[in-house]
CHARMM internal coordinates of N, CA and C (Angstrom, degrees):
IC EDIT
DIST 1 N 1 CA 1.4502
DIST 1 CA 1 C 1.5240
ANGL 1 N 1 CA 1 C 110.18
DIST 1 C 2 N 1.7112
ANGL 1 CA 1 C 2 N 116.14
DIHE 1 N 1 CA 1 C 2 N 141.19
DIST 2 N 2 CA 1.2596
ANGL 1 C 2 N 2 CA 106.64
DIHE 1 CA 1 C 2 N 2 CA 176.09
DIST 2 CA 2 C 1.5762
ANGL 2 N 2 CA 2 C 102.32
DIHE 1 C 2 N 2 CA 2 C -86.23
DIST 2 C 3 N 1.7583
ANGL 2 CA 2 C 3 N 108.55
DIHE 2 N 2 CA 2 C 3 N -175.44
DIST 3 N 3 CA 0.7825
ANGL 2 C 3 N 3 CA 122.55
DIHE 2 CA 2 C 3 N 3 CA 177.94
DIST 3 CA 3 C 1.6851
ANGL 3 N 3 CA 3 C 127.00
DIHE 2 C 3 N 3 CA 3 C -44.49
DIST 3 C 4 N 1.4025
ANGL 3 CA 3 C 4 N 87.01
DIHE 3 N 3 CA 3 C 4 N -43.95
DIST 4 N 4 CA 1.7500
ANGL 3 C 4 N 4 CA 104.97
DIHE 3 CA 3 C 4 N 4 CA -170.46
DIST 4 CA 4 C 1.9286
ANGL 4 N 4 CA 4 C 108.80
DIHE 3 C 4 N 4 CA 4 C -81.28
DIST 4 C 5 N 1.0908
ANGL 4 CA 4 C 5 N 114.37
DIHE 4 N 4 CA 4 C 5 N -16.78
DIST 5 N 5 CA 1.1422
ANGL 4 C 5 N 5 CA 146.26
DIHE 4 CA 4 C 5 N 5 CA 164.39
DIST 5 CA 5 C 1.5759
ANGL 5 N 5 CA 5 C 103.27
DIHE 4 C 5 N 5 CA 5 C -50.93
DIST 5 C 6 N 1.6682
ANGL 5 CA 5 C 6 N 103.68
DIHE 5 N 5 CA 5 C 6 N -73.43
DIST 6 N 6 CA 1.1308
ANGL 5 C 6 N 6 CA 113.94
DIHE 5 CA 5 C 6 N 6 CA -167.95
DIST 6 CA 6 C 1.3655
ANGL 6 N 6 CA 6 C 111.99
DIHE 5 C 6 N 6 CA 6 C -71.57
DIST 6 C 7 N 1.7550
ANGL 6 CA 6 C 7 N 119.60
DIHE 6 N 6 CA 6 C 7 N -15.31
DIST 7 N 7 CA 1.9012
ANGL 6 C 7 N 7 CA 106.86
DIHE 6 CA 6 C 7 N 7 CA -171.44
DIST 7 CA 7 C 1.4123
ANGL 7 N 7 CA 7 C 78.15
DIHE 6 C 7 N 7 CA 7 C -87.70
DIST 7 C 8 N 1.4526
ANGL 7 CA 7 C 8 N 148.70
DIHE 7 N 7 CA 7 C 8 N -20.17
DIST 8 N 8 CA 1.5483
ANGL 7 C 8 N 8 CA 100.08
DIHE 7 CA 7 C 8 N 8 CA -134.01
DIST 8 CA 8 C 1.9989
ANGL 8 N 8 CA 8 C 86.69
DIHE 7 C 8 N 8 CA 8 C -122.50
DIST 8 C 9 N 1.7918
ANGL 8 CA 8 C 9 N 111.37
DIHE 8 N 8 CA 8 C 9 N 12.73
DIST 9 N 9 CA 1.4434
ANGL 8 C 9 N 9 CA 113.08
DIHE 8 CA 8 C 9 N 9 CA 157.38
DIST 9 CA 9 C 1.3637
ANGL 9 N 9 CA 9 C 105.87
DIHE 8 C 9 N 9 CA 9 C -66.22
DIST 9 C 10 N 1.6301
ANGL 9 CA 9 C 10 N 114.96
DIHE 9 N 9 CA 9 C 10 N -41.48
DIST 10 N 10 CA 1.2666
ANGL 9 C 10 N 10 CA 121.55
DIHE 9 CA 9 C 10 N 10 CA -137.23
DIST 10 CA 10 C 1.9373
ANGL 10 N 10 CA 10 C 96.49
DIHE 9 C 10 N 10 CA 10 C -100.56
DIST 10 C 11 N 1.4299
ANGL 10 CA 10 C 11 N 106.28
DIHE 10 N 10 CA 10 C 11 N 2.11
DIST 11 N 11 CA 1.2913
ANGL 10 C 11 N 11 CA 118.22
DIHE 10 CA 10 C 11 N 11 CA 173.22
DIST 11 CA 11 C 1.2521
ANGL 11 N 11 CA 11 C 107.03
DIHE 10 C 11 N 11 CA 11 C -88.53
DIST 11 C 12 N 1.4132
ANGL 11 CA 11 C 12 N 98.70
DIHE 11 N 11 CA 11 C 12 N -51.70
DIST 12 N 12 CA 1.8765
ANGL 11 C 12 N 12 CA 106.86
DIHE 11 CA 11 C 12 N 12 CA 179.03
DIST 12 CA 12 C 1.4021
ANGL 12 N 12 CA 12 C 99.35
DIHE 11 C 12 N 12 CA 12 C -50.74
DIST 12 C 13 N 1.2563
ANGL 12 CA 12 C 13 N 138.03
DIHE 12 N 12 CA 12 C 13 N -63.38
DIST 13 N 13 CA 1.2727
ANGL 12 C 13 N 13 CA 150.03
DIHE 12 CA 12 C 13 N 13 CA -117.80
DIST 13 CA 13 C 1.8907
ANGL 13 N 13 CA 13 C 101.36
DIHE 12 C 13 N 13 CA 13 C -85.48
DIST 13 C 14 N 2.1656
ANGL 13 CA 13 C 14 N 95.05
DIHE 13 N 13 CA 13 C 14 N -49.02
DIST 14 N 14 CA 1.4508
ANGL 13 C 14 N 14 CA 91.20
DIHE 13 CA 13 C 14 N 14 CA 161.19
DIST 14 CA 14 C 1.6690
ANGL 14 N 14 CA 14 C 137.60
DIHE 13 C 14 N 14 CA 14 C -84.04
DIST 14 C 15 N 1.6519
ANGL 14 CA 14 C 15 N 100.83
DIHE 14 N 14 CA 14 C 15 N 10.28
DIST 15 N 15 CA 1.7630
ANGL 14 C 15 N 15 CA 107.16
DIHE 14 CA 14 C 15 N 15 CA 161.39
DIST 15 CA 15 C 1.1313
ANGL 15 N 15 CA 15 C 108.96
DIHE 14 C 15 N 15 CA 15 C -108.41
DIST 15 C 16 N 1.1587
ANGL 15 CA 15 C 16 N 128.34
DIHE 15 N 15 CA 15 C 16 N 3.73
DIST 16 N 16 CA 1.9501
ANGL 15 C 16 N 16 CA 116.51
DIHE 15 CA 15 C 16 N 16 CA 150.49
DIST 16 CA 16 C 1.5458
ANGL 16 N 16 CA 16 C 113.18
DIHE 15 C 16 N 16 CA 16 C -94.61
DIST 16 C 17 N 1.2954
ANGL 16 CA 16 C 17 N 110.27
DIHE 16 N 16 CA 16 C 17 N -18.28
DIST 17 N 17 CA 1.6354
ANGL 16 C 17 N 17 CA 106.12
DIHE 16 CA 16 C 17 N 17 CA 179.71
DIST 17 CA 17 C 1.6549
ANGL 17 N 17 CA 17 C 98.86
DIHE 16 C 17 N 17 CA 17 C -82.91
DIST 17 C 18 N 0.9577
ANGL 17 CA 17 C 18 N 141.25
DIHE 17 N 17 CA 17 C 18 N 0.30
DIST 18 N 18 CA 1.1501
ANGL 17 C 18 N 18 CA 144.67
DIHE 17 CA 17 C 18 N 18 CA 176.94
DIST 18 CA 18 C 1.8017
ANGL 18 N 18 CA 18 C 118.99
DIHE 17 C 18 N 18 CA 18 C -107.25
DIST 18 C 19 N 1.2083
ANGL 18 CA 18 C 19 N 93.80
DIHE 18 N 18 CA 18 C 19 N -22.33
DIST 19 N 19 CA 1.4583
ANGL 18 C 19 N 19 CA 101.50
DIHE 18 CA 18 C 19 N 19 CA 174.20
DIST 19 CA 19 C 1.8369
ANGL 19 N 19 CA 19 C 120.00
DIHE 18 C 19 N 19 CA 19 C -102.28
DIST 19 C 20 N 1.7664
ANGL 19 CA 19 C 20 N 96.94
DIHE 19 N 19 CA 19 C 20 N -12.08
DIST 20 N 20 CA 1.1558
ANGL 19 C 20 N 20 CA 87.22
DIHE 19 CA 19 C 20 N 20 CA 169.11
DIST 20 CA 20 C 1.3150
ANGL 20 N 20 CA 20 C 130.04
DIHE 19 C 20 N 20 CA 20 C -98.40
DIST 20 C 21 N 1.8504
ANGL 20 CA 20 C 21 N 96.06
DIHE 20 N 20 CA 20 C 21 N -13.91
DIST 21 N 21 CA 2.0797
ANGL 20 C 21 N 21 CA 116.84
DIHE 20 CA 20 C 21 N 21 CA 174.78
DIST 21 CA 21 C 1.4515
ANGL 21 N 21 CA 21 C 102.14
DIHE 20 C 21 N 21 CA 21 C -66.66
DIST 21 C 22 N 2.0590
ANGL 21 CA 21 C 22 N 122.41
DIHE 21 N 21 CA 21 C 22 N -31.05
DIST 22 N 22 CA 1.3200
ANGL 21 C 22 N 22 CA 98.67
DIHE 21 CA 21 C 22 N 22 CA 176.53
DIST 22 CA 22 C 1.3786
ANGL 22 N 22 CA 22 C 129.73
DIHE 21 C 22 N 22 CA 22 C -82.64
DIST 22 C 23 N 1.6113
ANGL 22 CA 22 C 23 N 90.28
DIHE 22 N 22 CA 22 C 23 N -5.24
DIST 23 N 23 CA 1.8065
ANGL 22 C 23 N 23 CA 95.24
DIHE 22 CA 22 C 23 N 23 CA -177.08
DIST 23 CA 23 C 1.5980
ANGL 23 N 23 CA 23 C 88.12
DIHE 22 C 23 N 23 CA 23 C -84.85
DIST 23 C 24 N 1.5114
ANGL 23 CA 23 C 24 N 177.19
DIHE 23 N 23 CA 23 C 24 N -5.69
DIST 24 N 24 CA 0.9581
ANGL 23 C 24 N 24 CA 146.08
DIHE 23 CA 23 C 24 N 24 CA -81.68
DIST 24 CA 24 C 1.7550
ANGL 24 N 24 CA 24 C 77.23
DIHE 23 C 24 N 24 CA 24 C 177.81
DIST 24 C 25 N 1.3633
ANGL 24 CA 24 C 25 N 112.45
DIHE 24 N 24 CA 24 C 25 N -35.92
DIST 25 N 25 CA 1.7745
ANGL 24 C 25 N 25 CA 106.17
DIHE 24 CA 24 C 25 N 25 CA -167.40
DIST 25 CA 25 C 1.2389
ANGL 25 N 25 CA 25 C 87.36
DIHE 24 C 25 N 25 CA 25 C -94.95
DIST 25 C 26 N 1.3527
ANGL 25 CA 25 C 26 N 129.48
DIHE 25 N 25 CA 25 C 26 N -20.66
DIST 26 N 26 CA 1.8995
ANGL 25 C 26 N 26 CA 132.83
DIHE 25 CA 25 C 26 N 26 CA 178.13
DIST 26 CA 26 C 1.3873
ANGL 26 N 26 CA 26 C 97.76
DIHE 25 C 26 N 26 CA 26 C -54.37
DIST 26 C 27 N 1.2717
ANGL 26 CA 26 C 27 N 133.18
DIHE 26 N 26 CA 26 C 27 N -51.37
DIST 27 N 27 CA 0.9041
ANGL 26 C 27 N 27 CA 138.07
DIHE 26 CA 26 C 27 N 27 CA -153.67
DIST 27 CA 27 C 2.1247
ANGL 27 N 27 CA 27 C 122.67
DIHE 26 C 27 N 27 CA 27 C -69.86
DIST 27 C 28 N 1.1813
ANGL 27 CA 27 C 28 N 115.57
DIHE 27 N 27 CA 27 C 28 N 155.37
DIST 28 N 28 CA 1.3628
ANGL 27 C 28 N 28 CA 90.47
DIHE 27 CA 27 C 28 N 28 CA 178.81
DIST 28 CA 28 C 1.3544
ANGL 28 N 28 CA 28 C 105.95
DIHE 27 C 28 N 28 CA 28 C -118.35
DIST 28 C 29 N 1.1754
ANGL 28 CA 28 C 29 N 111.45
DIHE 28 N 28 CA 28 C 29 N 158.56
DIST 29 N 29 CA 1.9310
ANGL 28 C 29 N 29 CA 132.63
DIHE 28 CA 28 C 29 N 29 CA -162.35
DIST 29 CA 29 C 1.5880
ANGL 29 N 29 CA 29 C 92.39
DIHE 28 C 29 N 29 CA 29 C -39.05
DIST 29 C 30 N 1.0423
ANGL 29 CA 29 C 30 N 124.57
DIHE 29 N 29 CA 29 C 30 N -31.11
DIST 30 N 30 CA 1.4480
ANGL 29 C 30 N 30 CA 104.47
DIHE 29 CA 29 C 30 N 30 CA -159.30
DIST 30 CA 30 C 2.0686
ANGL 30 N 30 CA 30 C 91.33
DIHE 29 C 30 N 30 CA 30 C -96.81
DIST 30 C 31 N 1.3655
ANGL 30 CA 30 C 31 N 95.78
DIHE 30 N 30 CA 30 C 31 N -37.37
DIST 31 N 31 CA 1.6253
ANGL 30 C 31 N 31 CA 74.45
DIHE 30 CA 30 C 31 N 31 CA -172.18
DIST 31 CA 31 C 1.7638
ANGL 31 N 31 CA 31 C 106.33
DIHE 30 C 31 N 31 CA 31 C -81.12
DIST 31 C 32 N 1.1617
ANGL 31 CA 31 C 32 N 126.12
DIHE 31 N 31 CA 31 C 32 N 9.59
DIST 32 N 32 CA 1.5553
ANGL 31 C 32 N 32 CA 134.95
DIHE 31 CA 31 C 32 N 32 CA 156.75
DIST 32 CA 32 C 1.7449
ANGL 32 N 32 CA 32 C 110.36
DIHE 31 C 32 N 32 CA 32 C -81.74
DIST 32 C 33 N 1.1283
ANGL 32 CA 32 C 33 N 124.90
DIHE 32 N 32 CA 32 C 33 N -21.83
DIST 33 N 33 CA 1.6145
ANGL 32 C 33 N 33 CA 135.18
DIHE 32 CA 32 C 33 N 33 CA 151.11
DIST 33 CA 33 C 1.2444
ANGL 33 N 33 CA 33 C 115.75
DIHE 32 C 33 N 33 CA 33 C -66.91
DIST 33 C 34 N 1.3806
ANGL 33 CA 33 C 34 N 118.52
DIHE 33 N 33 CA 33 C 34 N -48.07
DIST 34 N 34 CA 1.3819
ANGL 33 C 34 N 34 CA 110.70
DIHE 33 CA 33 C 34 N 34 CA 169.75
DIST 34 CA 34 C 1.3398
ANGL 34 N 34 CA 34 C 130.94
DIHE 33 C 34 N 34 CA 34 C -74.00
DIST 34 C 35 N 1.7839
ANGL 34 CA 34 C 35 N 114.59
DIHE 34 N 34 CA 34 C 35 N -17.39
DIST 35 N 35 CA 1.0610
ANGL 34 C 35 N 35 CA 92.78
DIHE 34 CA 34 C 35 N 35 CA 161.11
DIST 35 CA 35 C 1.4049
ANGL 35 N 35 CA 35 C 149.01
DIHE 34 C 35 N 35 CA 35 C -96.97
DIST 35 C 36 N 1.5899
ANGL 35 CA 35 C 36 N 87.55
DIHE 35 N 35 CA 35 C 36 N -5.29
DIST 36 N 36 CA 1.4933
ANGL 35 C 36 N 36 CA 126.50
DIHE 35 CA 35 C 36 N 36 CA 166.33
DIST 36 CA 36 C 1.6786
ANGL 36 N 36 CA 36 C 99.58
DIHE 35 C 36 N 36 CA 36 C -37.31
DIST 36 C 37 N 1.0072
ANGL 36 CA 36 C 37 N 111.81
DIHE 36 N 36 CA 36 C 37 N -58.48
DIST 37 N 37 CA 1.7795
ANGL 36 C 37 N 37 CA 129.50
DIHE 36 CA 36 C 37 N 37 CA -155.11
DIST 37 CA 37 C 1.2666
ANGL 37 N 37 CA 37 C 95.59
DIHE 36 C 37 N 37 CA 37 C -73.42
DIST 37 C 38 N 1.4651
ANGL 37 CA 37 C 38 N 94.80
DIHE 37 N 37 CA 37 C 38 N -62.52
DIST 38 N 38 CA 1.8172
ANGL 37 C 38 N 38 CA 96.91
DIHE 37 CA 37 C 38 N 38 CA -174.92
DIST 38 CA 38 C 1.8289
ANGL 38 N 38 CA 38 C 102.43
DIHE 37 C 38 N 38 CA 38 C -38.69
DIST 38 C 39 N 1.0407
ANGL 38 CA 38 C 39 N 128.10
DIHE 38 N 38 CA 38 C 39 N -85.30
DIST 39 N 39 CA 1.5650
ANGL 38 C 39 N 39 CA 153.17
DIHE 38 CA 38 C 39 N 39 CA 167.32
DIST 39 CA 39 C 1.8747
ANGL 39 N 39 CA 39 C 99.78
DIHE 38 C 39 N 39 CA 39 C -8.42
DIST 39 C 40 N 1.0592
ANGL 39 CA 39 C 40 N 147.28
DIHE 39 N 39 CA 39 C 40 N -39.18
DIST 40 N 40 CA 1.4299
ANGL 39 C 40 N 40 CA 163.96
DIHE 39 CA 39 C 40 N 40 CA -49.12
DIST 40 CA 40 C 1.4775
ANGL 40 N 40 CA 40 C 100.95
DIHE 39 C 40 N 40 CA 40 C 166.87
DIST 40 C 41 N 1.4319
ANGL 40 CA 40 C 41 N 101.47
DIHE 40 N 40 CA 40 C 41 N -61.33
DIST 41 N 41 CA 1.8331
ANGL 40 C 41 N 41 CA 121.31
DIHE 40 CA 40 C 41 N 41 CA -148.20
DIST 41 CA 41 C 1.3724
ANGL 41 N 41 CA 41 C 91.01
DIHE 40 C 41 N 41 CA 41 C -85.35
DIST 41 C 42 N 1.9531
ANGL 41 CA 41 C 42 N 103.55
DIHE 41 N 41 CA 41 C 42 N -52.08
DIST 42 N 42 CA 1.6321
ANGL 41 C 42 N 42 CA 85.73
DIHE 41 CA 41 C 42 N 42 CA -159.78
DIST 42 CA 42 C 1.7861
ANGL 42 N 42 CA 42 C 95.67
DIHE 41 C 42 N 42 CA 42 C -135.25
DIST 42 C 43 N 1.4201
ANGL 42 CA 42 C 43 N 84.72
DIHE 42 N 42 CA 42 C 43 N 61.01
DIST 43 N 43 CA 2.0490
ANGL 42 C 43 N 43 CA 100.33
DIHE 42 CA 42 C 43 N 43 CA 140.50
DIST 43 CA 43 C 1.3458
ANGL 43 N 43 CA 43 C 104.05
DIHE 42 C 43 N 43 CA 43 C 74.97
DIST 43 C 44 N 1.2698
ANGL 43 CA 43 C 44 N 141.56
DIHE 43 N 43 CA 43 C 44 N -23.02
DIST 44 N 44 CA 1.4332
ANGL 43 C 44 N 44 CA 152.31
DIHE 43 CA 43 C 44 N 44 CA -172.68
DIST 44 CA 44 C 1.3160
ANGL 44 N 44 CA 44 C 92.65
DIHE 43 C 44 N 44 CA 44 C -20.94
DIST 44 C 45 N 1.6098
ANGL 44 CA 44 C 45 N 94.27
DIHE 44 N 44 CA 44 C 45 N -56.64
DIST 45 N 45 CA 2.0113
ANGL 44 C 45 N 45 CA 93.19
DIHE 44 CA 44 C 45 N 45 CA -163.57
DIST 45 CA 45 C 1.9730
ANGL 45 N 45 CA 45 C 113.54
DIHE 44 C 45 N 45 CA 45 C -69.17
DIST 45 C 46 N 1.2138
ANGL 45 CA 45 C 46 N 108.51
DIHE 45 N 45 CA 45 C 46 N 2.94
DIST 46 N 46 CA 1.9187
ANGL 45 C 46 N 46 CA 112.79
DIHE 45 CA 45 C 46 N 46 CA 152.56
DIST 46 CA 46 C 1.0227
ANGL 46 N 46 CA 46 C 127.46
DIHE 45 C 46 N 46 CA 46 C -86.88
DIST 46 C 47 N 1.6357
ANGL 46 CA 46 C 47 N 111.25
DIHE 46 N 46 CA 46 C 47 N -22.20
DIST 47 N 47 CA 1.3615
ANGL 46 C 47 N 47 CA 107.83
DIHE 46 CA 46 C 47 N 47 CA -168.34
DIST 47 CA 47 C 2.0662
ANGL 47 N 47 CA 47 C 96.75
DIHE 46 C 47 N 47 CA 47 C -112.39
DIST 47 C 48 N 0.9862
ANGL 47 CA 47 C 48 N 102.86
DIHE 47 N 47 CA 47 C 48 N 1.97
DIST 48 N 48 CA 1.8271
ANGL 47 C 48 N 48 CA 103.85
DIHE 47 CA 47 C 48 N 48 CA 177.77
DIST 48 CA 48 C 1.4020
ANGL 48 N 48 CA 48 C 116.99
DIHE 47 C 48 N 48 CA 48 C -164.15
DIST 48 C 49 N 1.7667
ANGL 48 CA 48 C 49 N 96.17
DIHE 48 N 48 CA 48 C 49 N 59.93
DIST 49 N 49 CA 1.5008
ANGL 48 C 49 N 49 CA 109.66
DIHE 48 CA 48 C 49 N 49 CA -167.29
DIST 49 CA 49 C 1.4231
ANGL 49 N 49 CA 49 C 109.19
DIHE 48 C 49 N 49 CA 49 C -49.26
DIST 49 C 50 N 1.3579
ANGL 49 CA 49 C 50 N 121.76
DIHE 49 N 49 CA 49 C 50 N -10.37
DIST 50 N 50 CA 2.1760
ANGL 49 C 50 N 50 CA 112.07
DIHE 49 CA 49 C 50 N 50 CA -170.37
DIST 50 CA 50 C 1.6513
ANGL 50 N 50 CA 50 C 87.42
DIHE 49 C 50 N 50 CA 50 C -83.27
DIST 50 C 51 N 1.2012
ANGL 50 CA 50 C 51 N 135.07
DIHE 50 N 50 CA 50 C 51 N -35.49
DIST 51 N 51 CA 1.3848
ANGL 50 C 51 N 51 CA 127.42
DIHE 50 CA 50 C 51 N 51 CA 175.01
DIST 51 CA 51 C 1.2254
ANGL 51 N 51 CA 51 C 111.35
DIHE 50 C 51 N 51 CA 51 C -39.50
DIST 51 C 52 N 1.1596
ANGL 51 CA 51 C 52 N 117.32
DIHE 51 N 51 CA 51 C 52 N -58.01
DIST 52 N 52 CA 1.4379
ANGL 51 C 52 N 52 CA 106.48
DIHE 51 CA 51 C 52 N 52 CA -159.66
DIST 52 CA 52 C 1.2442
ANGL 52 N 52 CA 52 C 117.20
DIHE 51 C 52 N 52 CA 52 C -77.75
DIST 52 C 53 N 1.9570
ANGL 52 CA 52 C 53 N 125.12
DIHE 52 N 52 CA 52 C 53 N -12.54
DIST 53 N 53 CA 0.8146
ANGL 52 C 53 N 53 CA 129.89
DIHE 52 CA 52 C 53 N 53 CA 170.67
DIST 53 CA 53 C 1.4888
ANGL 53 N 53 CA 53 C 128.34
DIHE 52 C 53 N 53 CA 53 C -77.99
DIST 53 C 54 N 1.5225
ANGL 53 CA 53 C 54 N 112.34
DIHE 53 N 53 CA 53 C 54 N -4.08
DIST 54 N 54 CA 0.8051
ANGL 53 C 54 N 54 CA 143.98
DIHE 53 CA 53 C 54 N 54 CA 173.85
DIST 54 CA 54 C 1.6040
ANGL 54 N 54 CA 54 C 115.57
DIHE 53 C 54 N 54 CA 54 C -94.08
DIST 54 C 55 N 1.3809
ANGL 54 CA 54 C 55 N 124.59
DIHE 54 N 54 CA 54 C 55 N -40.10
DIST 55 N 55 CA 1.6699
ANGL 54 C 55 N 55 CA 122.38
DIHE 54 CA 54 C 55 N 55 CA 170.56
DIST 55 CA 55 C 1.8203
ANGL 55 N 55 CA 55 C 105.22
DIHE 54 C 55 N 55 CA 55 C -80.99
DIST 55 C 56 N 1.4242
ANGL 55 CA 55 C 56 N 113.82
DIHE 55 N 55 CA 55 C 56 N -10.42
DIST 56 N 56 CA 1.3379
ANGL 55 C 56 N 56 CA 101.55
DIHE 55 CA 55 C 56 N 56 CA -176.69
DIST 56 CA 56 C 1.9290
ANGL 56 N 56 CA 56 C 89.47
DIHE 55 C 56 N 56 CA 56 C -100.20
DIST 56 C 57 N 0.9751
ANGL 56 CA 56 C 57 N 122.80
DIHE 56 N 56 CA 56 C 57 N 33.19
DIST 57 N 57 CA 1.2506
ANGL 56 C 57 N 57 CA 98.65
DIHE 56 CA 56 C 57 N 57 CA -172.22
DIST 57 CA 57 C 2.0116
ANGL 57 N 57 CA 57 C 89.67
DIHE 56 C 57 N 57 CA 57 C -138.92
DIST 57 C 58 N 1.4938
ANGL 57 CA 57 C 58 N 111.76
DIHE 57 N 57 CA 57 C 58 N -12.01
DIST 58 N 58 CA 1.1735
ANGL 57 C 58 N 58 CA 114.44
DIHE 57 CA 57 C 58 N 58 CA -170.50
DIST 58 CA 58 C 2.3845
ANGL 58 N 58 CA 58 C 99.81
DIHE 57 C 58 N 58 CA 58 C -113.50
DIST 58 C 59 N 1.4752
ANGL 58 CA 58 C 59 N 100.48
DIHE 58 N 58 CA 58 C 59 N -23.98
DIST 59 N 59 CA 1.2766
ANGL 58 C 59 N 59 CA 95.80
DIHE 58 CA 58 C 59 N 59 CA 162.30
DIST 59 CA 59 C 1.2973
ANGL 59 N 59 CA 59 C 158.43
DIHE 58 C 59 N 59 CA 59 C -45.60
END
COOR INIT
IC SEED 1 N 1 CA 1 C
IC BUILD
């Protein structure tokens, strides 16, 4: 990847991390449990390990 490549992933990357922490505080404790579980139950976090580093970091 070039340079310009690399600012404008890392642009994308901080306007979806921002759009998904506000959908994520929308949410209420229990449906943030559910999705915890969901995420949990069936493996997500093997097949898209930055997720999970991402729900343990927004939990």
């Amino acid at each position: 990847m070039s340079f310009s490549e690399d600012s404008e992933q890392g642009s994308f990357l901080e306007l979806a991390k921002g759009y998904f922490e506000e959908i994520w505080q929308s949410l209420t404790v229990h449906e943030q449990l559910t999705s915890c579980h969901l995420y949990r139950d069936y493996g997500i976090h093997e097949t898209q390990p930055s997720l999970f580093k991402t729900t343990q970091a927004t939990a």
